[in-house]
C-alpha positions in Angstrom: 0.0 0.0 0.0 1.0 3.3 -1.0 1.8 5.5 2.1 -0.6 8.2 0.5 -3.3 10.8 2.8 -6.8 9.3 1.3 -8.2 13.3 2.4 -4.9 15.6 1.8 -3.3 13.7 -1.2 -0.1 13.8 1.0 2.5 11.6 0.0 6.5 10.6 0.3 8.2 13.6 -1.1 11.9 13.8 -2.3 14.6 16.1 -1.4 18.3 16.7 -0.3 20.1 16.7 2.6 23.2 19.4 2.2 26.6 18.9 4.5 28.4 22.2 5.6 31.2 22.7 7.6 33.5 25.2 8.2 33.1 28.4 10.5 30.5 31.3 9.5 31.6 34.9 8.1 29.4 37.1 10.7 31.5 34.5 13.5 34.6 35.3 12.6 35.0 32.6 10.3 35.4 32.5 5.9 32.1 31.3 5.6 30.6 27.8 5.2 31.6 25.4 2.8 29.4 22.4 0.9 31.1 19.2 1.8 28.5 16.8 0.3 24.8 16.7 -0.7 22.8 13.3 -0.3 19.4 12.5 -1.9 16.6 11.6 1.0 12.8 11.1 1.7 10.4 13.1 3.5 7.7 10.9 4.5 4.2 12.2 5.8 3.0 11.2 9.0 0.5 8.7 8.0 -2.0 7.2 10.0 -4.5 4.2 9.5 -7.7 5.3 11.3 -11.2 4.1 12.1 -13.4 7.3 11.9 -17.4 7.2 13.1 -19.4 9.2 10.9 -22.6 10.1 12.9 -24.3 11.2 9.9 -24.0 7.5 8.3 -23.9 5.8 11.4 -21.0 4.0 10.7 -17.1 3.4 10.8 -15.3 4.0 7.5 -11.5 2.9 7.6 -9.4 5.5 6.6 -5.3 6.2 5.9 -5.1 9.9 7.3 -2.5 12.0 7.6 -2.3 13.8 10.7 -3.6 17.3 9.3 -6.4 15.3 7.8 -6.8 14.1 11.2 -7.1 17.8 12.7 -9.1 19.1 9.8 -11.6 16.1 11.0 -11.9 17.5 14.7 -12.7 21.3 13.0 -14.9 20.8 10.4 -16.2 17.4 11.4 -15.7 13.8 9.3 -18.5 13.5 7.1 -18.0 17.0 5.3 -14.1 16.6 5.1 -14.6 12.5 3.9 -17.3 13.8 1.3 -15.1 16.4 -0.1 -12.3 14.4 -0.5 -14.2 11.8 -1.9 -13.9 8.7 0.3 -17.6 8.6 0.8 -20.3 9.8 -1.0 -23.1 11.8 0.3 -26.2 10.8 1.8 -29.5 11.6 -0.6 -32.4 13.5 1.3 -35.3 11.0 2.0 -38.2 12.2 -0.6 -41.2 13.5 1.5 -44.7 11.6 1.5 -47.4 13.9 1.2 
């Protein structure tokens, strides 16, 4: 499984990681030199979470990242799981007349 936000779209990012040494200018020093520069991953902090959803009365399974997770506790799990499109919205019941 991909390690991929189902909410956010957040997902492993890649970067570098850059090596200095040497002593700073403003320190005194003749400044700071590149020594070495090494490819890396930043990985999202991904989460596999059971959410209830009042409004369908139910559990859904979810893989969250944790600013879906915050996002949740604002604006509540059925609007943010609608709009991302991990559940679809409930129809309004017709009224009998």
């Amino acid at each position: 499984m991909a390690r991929v936000c189902q909410v956010t779209g957040r997902r492993t990012r890649t970067g570098r990681q850059i090596s200095r040494r040497g002593l700073a200018k403003p320190k005194g020093g003749i400044g700071l030199k590149i020594t070495g520069i090494t490819k890396r991953k930043f990985k999202p902090n991904i989460q596999m979470k059971r959410i209830w959803v009042p409004e369908l009365n139910r559990t859904v399974r979810v893989k969250l990242s944790a600013k879906a997770l915050k996002m949740m506790s604002v604006k509540g799990p059925y609007r943010v799981l609608v709009a991302a499109g991990v559940i679809k919205p409930i129809k309004p019941k017709k009224k009998v007349s």
